[in-house]
Backbone atoms as SQL, in Angstrom:
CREATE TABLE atoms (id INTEGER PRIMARY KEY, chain TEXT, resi INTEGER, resn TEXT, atom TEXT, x REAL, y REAL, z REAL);
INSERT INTO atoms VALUES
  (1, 'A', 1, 'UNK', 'N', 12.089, 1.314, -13.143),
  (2, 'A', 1, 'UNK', 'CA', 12.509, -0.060, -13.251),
  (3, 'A', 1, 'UNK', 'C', 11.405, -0.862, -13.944),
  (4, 'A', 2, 'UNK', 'N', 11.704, -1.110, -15.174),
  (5, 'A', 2, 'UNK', 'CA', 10.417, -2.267, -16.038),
  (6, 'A', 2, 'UNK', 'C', 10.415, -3.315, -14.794),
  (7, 'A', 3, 'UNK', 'N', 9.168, -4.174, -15.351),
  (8, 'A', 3, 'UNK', 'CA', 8.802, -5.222, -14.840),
  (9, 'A', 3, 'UNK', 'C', 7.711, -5.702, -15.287),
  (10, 'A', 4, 'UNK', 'N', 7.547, -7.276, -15.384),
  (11, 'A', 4, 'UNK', 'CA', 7.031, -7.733, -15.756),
  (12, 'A', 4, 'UNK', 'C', 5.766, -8.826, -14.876),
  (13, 'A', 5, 'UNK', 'N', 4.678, -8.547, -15.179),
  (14, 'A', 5, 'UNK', 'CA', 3.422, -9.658, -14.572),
  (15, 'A', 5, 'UNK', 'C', 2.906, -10.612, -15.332),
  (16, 'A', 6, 'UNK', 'N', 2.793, -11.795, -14.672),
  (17, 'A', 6, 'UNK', 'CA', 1.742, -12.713, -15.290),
  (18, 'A', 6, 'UNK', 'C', 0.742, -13.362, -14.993),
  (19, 'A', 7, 'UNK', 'N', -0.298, -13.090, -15.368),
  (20, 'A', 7, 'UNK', 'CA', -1.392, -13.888, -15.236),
  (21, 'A', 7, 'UNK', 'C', -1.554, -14.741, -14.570),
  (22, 'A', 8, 'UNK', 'N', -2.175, -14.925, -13.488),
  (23, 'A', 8, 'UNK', 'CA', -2.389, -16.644, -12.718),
  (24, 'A', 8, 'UNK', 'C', -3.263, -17.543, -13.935),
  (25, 'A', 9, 'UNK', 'N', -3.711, -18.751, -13.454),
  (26, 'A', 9, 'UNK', 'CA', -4.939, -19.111, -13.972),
  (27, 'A', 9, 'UNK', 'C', -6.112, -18.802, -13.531),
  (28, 'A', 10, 'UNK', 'N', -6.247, -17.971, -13.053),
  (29, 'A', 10, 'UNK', 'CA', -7.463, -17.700, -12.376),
  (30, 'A', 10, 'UNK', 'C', -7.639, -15.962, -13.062),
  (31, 'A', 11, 'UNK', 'N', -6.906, -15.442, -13.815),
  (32, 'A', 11, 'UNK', 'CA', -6.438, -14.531, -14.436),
  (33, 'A', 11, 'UNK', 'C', -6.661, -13.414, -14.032),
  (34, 'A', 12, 'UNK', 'N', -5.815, -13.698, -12.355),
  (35, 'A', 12, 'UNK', 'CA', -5.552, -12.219, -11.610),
  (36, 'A', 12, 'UNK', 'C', -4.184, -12.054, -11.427),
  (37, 'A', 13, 'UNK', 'N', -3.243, -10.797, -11.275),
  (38, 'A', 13, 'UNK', 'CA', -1.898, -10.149, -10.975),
  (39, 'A', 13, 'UNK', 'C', -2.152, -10.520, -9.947),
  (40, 'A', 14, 'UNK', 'N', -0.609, -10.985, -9.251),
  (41, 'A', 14, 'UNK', 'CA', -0.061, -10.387, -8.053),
  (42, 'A', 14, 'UNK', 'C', 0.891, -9.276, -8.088),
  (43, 'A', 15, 'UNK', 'N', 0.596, -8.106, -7.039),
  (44, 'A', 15, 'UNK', 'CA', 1.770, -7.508, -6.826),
  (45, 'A', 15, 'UNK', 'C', 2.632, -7.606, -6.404),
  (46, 'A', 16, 'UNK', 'N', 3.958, -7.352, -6.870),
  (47, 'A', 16, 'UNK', 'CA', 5.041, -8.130, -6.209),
  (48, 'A', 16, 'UNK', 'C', 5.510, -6.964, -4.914),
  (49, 'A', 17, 'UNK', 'N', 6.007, -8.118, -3.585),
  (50, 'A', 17, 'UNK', 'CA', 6.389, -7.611, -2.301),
  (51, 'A', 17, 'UNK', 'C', 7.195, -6.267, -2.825),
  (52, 'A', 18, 'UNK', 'N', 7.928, -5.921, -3.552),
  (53, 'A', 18, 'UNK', 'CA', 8.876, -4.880, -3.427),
  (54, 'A', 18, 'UNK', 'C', 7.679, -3.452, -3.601),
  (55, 'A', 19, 'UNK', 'N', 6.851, -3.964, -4.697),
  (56, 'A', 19, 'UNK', 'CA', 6.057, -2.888, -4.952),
  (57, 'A', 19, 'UNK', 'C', 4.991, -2.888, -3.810),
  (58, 'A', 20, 'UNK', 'N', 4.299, -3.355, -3.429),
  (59, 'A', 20, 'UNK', 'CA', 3.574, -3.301, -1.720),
  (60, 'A', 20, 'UNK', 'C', 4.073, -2.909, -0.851),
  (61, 'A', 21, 'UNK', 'N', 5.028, -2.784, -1.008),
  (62, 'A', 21, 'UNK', 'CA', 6.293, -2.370, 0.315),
  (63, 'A', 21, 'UNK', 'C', 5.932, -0.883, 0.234),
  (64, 'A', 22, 'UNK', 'N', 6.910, -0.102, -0.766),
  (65, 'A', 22, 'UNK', 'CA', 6.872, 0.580, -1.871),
  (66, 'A', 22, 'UNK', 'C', 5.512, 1.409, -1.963),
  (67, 'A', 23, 'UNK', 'N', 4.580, 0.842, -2.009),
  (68, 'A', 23, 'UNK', 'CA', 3.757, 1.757, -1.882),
  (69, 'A', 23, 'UNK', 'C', 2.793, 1.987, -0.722),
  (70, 'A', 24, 'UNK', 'N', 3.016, 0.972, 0.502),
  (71, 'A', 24, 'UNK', 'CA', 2.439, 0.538, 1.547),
  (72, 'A', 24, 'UNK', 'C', 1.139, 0.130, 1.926),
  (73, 'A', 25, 'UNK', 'N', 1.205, -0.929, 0.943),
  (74, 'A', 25, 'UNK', 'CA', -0.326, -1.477, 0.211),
  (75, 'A', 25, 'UNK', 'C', -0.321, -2.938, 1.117),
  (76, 'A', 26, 'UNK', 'N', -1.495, -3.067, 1.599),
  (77, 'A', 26, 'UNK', 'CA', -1.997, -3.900, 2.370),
  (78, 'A', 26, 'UNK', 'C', -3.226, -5.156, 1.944),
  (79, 'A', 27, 'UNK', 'N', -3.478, -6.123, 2.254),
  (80, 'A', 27, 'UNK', 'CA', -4.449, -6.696, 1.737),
  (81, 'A', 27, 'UNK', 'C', -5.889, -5.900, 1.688),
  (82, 'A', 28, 'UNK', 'N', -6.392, -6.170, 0.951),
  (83, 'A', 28, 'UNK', 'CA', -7.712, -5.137, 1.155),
  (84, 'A', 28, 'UNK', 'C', -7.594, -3.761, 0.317),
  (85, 'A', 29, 'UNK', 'N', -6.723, -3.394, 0.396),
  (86, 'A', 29, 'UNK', 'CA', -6.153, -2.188, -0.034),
  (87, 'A', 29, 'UNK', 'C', -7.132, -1.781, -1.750),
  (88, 'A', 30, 'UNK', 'N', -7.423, -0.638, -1.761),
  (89, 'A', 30, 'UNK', 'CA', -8.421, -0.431, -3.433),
  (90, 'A', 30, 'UNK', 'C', -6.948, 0.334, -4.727),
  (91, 'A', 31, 'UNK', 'N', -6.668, -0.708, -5.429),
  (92, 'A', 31, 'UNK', 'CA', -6.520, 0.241, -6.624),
  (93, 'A', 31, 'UNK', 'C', -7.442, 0.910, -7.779),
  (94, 'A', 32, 'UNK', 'N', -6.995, 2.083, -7.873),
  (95, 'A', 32, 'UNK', 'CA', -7.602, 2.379, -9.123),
  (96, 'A', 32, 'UNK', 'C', -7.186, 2.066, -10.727),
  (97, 'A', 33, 'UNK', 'N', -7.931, 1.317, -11.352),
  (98, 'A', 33, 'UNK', 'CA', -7.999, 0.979, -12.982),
  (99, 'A', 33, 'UNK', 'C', -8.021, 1.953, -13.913),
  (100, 'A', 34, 'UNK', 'N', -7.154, 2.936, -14.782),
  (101, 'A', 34, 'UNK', 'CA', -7.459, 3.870, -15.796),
  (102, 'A', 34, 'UNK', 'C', -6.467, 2.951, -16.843),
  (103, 'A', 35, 'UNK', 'N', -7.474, 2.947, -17.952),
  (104, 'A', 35, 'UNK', 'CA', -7.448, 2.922, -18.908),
  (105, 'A', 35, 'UNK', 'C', -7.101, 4.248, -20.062),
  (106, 'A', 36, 'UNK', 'N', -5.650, 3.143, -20.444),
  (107, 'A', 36, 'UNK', 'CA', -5.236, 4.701, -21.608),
  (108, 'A', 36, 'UNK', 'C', -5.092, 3.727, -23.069),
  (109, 'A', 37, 'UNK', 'N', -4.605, 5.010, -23.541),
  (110, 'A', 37, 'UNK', 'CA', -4.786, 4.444, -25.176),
  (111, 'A', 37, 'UNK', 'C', -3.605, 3.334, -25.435),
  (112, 'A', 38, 'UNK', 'N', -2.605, 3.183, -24.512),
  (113, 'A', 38, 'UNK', 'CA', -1.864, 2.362, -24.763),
  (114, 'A', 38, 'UNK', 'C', -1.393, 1.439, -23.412),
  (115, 'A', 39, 'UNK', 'N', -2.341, 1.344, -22.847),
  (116, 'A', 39, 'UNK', 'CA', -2.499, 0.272, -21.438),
  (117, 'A', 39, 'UNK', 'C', -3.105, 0.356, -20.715),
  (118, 'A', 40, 'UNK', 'N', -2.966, -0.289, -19.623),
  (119, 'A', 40, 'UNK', 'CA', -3.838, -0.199, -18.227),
  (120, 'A', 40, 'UNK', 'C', -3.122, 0.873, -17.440),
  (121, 'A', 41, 'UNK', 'N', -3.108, 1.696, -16.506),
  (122, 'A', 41, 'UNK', 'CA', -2.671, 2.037, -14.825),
  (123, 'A', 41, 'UNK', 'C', -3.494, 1.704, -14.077),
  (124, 'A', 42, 'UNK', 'N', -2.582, 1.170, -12.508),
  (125, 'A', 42, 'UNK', 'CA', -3.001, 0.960, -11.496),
  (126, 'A', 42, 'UNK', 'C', -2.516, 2.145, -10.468),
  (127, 'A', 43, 'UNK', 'N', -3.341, 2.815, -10.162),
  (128, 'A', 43, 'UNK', 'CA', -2.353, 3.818, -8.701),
  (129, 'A', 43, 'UNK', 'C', -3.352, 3.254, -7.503),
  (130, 'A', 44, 'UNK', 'N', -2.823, 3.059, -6.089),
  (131, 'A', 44, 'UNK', 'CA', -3.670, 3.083, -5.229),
  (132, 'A', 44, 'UNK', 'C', -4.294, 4.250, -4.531),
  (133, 'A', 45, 'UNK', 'N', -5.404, 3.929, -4.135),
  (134, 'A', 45, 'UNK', 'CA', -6.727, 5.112, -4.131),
  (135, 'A', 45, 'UNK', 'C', -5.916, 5.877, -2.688),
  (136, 'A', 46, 'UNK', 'N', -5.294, 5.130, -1.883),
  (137, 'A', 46, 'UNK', 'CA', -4.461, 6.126, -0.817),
  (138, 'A', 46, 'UNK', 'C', -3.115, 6.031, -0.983),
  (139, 'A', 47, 'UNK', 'N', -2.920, 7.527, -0.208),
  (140, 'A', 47, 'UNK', 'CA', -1.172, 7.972, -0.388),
  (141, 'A', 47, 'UNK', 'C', -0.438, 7.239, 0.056),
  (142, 'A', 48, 'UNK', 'N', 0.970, 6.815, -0.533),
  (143, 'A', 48, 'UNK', 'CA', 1.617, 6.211, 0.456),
  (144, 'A', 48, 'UNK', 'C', 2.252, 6.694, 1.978),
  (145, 'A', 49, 'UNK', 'N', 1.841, 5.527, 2.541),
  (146, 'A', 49, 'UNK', 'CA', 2.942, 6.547, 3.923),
  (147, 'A', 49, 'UNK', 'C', 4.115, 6.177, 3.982),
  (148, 'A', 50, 'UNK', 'N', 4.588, 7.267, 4.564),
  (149, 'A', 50, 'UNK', 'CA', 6.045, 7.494, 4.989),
  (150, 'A', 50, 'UNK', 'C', 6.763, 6.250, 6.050),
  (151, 'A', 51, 'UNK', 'N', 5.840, 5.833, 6.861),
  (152, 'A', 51, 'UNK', 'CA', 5.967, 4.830, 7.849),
  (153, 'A', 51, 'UNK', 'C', 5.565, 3.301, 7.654),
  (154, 'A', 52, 'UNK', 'N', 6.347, 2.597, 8.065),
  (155, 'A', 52, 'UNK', 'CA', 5.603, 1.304, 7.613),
  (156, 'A', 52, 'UNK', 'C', 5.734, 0.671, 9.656),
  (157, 'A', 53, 'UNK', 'N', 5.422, -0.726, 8.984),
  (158, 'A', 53, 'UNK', 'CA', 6.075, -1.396, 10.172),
  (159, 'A', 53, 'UNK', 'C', 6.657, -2.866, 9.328),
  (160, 'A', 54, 'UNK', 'N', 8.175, -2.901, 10.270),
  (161, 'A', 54, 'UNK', 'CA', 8.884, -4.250, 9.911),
  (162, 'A', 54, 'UNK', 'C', 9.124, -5.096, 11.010),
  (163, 'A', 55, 'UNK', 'N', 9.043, -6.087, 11.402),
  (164, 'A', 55, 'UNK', 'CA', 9.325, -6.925, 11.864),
  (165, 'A', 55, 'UNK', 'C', 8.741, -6.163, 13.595),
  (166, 'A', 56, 'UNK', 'N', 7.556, -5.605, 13.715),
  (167, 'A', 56, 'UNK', 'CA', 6.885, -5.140, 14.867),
  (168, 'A', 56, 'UNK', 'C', 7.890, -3.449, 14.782),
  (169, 'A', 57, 'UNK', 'N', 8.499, -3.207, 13.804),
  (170, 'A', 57, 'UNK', 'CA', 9.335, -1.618, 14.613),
  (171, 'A', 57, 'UNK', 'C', 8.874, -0.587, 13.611),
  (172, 'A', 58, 'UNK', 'N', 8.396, 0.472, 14.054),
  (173, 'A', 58, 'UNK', 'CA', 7.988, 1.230, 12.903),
  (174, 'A', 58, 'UNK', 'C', 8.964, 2.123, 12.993),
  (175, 'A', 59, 'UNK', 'N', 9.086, 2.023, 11.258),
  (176, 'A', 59, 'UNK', 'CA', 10.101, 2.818, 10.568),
  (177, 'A', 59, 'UNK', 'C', 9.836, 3.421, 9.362),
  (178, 'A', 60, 'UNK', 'N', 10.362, 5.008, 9.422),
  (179, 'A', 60, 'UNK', 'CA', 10.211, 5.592, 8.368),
  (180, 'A', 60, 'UNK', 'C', 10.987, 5.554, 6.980),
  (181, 'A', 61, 'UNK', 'N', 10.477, 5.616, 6.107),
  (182, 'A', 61, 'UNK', 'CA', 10.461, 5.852, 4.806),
  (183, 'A', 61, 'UNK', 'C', 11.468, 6.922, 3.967),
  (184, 'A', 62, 'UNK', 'N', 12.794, 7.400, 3.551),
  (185, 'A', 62, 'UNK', 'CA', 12.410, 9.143, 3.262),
  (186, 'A', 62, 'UNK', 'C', 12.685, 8.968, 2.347),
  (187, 'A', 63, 'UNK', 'N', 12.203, 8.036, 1.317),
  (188, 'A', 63, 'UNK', 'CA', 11.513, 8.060, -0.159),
  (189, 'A', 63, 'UNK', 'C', 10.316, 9.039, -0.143),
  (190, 'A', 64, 'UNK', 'N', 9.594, 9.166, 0.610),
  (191, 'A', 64, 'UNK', 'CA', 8.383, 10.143, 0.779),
  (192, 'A', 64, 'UNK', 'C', 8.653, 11.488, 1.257),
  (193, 'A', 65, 'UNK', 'N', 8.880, 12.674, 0.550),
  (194, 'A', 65, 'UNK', 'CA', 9.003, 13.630, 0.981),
  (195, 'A', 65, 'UNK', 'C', 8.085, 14.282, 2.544),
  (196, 'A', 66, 'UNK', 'N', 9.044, 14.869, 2.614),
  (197, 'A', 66, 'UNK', 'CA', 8.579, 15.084, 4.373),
  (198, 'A', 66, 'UNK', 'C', 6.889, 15.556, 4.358),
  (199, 'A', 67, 'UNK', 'N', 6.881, 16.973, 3.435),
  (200, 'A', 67, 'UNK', 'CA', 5.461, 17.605, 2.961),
  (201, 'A', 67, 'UNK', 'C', 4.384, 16.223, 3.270),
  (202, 'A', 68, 'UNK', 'N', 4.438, 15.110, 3.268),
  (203, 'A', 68, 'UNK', 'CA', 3.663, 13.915, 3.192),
  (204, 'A', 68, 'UNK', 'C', 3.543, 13.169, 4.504),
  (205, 'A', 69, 'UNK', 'N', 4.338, 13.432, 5.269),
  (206, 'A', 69, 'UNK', 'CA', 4.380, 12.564, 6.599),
  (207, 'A', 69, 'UNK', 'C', 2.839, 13.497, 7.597),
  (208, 'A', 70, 'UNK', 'N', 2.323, 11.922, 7.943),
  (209, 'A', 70, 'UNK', 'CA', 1.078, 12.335, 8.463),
  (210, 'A', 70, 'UNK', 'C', 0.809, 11.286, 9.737),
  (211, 'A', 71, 'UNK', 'N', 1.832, 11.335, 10.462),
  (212, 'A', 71, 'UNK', 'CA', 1.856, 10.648, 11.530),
  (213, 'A', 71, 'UNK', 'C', 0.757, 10.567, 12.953),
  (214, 'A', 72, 'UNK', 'N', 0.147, 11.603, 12.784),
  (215, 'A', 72, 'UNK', 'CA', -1.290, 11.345, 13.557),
  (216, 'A', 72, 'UNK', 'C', -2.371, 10.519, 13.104),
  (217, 'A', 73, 'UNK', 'N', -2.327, 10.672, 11.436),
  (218, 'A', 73, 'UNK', 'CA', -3.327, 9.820, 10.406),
  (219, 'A', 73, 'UNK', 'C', -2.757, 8.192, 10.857),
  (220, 'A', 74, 'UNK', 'N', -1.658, 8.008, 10.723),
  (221, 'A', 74, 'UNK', 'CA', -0.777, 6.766, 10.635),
  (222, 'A', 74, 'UNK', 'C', -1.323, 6.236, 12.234),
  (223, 'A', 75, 'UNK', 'N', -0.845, 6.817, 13.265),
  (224, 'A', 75, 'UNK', 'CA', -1.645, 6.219, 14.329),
  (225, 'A', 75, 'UNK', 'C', -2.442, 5.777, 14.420),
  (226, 'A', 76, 'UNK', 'N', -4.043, 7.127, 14.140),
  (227, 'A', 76, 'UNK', 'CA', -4.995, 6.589, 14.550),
  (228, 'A', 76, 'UNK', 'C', -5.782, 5.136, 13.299),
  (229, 'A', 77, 'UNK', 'N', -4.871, 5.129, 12.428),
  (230, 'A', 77, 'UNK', 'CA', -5.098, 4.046, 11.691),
  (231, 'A', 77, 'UNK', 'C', -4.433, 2.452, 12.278),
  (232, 'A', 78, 'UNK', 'N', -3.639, 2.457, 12.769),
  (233, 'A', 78, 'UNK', 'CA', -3.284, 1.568, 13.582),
  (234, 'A', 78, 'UNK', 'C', -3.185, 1.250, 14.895),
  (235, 'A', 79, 'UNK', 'N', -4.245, 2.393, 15.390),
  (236, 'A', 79, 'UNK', 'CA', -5.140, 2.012, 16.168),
  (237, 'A', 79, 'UNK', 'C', -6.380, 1.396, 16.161),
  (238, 'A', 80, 'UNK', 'N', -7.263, 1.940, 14.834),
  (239, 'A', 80, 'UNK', 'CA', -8.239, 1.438, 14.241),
  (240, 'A', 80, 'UNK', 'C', -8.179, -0.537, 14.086),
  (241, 'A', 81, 'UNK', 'N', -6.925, -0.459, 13.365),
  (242, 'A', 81, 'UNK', 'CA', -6.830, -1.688, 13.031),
  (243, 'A', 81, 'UNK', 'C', -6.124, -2.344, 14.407),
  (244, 'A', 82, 'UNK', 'N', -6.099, -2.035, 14.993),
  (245, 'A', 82, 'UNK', 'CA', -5.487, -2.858, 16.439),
  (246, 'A', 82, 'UNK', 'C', -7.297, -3.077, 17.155),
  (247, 'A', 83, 'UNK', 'N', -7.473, -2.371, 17.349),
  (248, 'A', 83, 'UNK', 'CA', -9.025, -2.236, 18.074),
  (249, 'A', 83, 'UNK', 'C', -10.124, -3.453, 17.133),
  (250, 'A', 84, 'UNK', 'N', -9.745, -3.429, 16.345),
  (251, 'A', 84, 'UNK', 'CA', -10.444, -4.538, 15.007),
  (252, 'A', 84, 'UNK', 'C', -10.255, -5.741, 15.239),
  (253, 'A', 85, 'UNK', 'N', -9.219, -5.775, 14.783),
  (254, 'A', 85, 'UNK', 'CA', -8.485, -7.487, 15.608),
  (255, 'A', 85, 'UNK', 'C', -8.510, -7.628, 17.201),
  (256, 'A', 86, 'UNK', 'N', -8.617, -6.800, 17.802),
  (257, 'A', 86, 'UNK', 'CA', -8.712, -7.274, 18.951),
  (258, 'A', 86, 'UNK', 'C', -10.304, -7.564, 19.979),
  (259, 'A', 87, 'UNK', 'N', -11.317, -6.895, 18.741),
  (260, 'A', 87, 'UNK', 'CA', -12.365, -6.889, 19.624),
  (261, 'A', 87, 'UNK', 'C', -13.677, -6.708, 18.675),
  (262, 'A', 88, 'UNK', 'N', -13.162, -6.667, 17.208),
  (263, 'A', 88, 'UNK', 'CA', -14.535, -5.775, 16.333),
  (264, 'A', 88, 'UNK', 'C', -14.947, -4.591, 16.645),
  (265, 'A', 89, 'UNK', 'N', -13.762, -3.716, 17.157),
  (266, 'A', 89, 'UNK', 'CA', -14.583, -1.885, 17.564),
  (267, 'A', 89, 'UNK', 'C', -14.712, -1.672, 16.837);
């Protein structure tokens, strides 16, 4: 699906919600910059997961082939980040 970005004045992209979704990109989150002979790419430096969370319910994905589901990783990452906000562990 083309699509198109533009420039703020401050002359940074936003990514748009469908594609954050999509790839389960978070604030903070690192893309990587490669440069080709006929543009930029952006991929983000981690895989997407299979799981997100919406509206507090986590739900899977099966755009992401199964081979990819890493649901112990996915936990203890949102555990990480629960323990963060709740206390600076």
């Amino acid at each position: 699906m083309p699509m198109t970005l533009t420039l703020d004045k401050m002359h940074r992209l936003v990514v748009p919600k469908s594609l954050r979704d999509y790839f389960s990109l978070q604030s903070g989150d690192e893309l990587e910059v490669k440069i080709e002979a006929d543009g930029i790419m952006l991929r983000p430096l981690h895989p997407a997961s299979p799981i997100s969370t919406e509206a507090g319910v986590m739900v899977c994905s099966s755009e992401v082939p199964v081979s990819a589901w890493d649901i112990s990783s996915f936990i203890d990452q949102q555990r990480d980040q629960r323990s963060q906000q709740m206390g600076g562990l």
